[in-house]
C-alpha positions in Angstrom: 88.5 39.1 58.0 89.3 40.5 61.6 88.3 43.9 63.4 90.7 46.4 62.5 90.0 47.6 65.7 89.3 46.7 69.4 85.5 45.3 69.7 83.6 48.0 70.5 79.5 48.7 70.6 80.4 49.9 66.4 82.9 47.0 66.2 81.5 44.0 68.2 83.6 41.3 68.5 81.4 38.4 66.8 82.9 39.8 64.1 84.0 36.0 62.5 87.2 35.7 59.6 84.5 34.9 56.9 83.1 38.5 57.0 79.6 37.3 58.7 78.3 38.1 62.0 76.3 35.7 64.2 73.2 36.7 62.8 70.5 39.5 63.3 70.4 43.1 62.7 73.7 43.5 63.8 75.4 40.9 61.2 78.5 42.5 58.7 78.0 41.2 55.4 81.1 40.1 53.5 83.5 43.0 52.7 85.5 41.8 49.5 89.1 43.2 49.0 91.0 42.7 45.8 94.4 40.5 46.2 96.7 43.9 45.3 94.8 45.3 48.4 96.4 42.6 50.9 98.3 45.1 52.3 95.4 47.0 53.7 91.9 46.4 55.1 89.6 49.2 54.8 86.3 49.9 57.0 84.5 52.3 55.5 82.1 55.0 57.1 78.7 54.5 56.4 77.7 56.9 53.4 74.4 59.1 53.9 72.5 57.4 51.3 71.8 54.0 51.6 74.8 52.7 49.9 78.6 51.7 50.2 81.7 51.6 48.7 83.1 48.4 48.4 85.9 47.0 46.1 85.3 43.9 43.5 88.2 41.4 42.8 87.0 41.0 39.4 86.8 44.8 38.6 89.1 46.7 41.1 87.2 49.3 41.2 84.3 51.1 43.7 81.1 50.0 43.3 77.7 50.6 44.9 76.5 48.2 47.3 72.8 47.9 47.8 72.6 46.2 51.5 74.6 48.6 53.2 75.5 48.1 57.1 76.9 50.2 60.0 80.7 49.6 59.4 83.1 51.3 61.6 85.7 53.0 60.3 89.9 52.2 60.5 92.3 51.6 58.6 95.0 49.7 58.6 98.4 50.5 57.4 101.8 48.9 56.4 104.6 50.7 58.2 106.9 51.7 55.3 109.8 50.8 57.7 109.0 48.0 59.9 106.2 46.3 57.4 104.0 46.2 59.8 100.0 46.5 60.2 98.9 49.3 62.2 95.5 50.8 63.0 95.4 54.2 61.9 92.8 57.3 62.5 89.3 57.0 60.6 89.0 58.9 57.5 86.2 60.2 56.3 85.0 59.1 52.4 83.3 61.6 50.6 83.0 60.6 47.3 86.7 59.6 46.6 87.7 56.0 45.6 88.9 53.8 48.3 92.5 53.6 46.7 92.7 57.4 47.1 91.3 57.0 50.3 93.1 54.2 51.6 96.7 56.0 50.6 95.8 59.5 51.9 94.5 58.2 55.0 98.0 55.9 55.1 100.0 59.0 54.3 98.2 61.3 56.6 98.6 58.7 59.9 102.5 58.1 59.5 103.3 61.9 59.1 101.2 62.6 62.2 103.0 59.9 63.8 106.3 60.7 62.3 105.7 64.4 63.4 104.6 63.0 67.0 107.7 61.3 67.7 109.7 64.1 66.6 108.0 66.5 69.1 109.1 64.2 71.8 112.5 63.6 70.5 112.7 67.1 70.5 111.4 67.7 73.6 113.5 65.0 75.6 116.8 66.7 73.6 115.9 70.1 74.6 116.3 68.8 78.5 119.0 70.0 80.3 121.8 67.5 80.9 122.1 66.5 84.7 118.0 66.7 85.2 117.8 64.3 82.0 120.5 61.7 82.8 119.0 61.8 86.4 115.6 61.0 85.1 116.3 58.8 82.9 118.4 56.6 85.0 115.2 56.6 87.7 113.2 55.5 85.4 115.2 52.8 83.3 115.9 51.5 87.3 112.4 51.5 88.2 111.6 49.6 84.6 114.3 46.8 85.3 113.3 45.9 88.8 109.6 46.1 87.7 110.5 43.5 84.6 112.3 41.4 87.5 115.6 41.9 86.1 116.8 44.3 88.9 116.6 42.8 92.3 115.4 45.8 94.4 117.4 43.5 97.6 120.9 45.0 95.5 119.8 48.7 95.2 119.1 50.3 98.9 122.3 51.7 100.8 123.0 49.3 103.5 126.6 50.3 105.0 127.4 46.8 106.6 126.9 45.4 103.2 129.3 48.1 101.6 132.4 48.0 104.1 131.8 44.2 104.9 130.7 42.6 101.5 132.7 45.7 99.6 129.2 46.0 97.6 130.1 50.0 96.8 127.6 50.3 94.2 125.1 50.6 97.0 126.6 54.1 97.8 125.2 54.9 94.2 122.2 52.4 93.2 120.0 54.2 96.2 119.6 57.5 94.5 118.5 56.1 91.5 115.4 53.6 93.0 111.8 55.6 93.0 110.0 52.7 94.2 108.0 50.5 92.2 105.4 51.7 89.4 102.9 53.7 91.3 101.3 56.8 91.6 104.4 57.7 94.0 106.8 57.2 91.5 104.8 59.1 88.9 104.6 62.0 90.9 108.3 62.1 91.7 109.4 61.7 88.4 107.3 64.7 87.1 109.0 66.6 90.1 112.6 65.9 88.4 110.5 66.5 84.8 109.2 69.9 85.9 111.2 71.5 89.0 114.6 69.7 88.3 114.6 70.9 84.7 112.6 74.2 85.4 115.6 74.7 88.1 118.8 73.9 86.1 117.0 76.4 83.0 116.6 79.1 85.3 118.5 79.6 88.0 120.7 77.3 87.0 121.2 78.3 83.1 124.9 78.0 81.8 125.4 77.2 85.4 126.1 73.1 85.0 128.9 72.9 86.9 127.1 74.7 89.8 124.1 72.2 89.3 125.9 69.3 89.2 128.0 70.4 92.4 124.8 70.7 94.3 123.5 67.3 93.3 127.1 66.2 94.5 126.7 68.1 97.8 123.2 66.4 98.5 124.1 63.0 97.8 127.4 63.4 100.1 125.2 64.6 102.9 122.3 62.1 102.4 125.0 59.3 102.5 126.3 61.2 106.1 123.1 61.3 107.6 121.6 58.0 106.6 124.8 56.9 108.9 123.6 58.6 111.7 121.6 56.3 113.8 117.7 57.3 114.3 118.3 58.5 110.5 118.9 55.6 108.7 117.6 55.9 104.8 117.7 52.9 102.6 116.7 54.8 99.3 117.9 57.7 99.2 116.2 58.5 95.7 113.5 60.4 97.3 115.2 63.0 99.6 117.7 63.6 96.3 113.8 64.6 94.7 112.6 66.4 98.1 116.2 68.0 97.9 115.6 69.7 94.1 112.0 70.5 95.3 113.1 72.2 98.5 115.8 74.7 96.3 113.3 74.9 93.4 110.8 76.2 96.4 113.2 78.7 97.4 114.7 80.4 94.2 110.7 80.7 93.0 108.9 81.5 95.8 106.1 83.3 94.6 105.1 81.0 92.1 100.9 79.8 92.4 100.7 75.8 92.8 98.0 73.7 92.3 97.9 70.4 94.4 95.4 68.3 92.5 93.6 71.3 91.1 91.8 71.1 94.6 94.0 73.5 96.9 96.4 76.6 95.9 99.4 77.7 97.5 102.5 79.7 97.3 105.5 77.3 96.0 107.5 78.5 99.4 104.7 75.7 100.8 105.3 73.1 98.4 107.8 70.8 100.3 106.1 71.0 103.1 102.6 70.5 101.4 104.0 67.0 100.1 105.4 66.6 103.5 101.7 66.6 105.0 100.6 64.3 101.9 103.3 61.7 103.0 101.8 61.9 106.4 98.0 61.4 105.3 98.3 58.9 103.0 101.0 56.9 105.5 104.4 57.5 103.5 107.5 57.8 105.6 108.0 61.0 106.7 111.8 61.0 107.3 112.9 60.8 103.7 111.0 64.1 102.7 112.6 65.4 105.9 116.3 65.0 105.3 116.1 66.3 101.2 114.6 69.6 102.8 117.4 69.6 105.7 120.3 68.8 102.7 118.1 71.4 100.7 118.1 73.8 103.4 121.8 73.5 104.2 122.7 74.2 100.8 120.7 77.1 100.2 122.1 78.4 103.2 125.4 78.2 102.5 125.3 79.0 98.8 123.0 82.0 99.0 122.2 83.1 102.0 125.1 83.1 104.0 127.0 84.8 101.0 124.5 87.7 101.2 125.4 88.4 104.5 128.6 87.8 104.5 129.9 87.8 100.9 132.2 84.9 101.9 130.8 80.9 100.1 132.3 78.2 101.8 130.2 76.2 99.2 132.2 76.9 95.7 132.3 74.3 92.8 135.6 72.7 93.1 137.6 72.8 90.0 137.3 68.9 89.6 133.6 69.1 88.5 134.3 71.9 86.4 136.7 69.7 85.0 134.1 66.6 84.8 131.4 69.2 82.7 134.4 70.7 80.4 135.3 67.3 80.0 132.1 65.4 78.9 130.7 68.5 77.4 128.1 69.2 79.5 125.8 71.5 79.4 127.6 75.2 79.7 128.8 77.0 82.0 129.3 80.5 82.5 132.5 82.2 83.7 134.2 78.1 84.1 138.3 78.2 85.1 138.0 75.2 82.6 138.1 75.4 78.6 136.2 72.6 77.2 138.2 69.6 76.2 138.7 69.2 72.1 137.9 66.3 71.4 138.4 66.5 67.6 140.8 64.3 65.5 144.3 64.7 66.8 145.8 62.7 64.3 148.3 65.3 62.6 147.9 67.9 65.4 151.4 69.4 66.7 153.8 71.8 67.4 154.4 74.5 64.1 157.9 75.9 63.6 158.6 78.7 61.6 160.7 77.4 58.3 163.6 79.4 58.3 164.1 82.3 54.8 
């Protein structure tokens, strides 16, 4: 019989299929499991007194064992769905007979893990829709080129490659590259999970159009400065972040940050906090740069130049109001757009009044 869980200093792994250990005062004697219990193995907790509960093939039921040992305790369950054997939590026996025990323990795992995977179903629904499919696509891009099925060579922007080789997915595919797994890419992906999202529910809520439109407005002017020379950025994925931090920074300015739990600061600071971090531990400073300059420019023009002047040379153009009515995306507020029906149009047509 194998551990039915990982060897550890309660579940050592000289732990051999017969049910015996290597000997001394650490050896498991045999645990015996009726044939209508294949489905399960069951370590019990070691009882107070000095006895077990084990399970007899020729009775079926709990008896008392009088060579008890220090058994740890696990379970392991049959996935009603998949049929699978999986380690659940210990249970505690007090008492009950190992069937009982064996099923309520069962039943008790899958609805906590039934009602975990729920939570974060929930959660990852509840997320607005541009942050989301921005995050998502990072991470599913970061995934493919880490399981070598994404050459990294065929993500970052290179312009000779685009007008020469007509490779135009580069103008795209450099947004969406992090880097490799790494504390880097963690960090950057928690900006988009916490800033990006935090931005597009606040000042951003039933505003998708406007959200969208400034992600639009940062990549164009990313790609425009990366063509400048001095300025040249081959993944542009990390000014888009620096971009959302920079704005984020700016509508919540007063907001207390914690930087490792070691330093606290105003989030006005923030970008140029991580902008310091990219400089001590030897990061490029240039990409952090240009997302706060495109951050910068767009604030500029879309709230701060309005306030002094109440003209904005920054509106939403009607075709990305048309892209969010279209697709459904998200809300927003006030749109010159109705939402496209996209119900059954089958019998739908013009009525005409039958005539007396």
């Amino acid at each position: 019989m194998a551990c039915a869980i990982e060897p550890t200093p309660t579940c050592p792994n000289h732990l051999h299929a017969s049910g015996h250990g290597s000997g001394g005062p650490s050896s498991f004697p045999p645990l015996e499991v009726s044939p209508s219990d294949y489905h399960f193995i069951l370590l019990l907790r070691p009882r107070p007194a000095s006895t077990r509960l084990t399970t007899r093939p020729e009775r079926g039921r709990d008896l008392e064992d009088p060579n008890p040992s220090p058994l740890p305790h696990a379970t392991r369950c049959l996935h009603p769905q998949s049929g699978r054997h999986t380690t659940a939590a210990s249970i505690a026996i007090t008492g009950r007979p190992v069937g009982w025990a064996r099923q309520q323990g069962c039943e008790n795992y899958w609805a906590s893990m039934q009602k975990t995977s729920k939570s974060e179903g929930k959660y990852y629904n509840s997320l607005p829709p541009v942050s989301k499919a921005y995050g998502t696509l990072c991470f599913f891009t970061t995934v493919l080129v880490q399981l070598q099925i994404l050459d990294p060579g065929l993500l970052y922007l290179s312009y000779p490659h685009v007008f020469k080789s007509f490779q135009i997915w580069r103008l795209f595919t450099s947004f969406f590259f992090l880097g490799k797994f790494s504390i880097n890419f963690g960090i950057r992906l928690l900006m988009i999970a916490r800033y990006g999202v935090q931005l597009e529910k606040g000042s951003f809520e039933k505003r998708t159009a406007d959200f969208l439109w400034m992600m639009i407005f940062g990549a164009i002017s990313l790609l425009v400065l990366s063509a400048i020379p001095y300025l040249e950025t081959y993944l542009l994925g990390i000014p888009m972040v620096s971009m959302l931090l920079y704005v984020w920074s700016r509508e919540y300015p007063n907001s207390q940050i914690s930087m490792y739990g070691l330093v606290q600061l105003r989030s006005f600071y923030l970008p140029w906090a991580m902008l310091g971090l990219d400089v001590i531990f030897g990061s490029p400073i240039l990409p952090g740069l240009l997302g706060i300059m495109v951050g910068h420019l767009y604030y500029f023009f879309t709230v701060l130049y309005p306030l002094a002047s109440g003209k904005n040379y920054l509106k939403t153009p009607m075709w990305v109001h048309k892209i969010v009515a279209r697709f459904r995306l998200g809300v927003q507020a006030n749109s010159p757009v109705r939402p496209a029906n996209t119900g059954p149009t089958a019998f739908r047509g013009r009525g005409y009044r039958l005539n007396q």
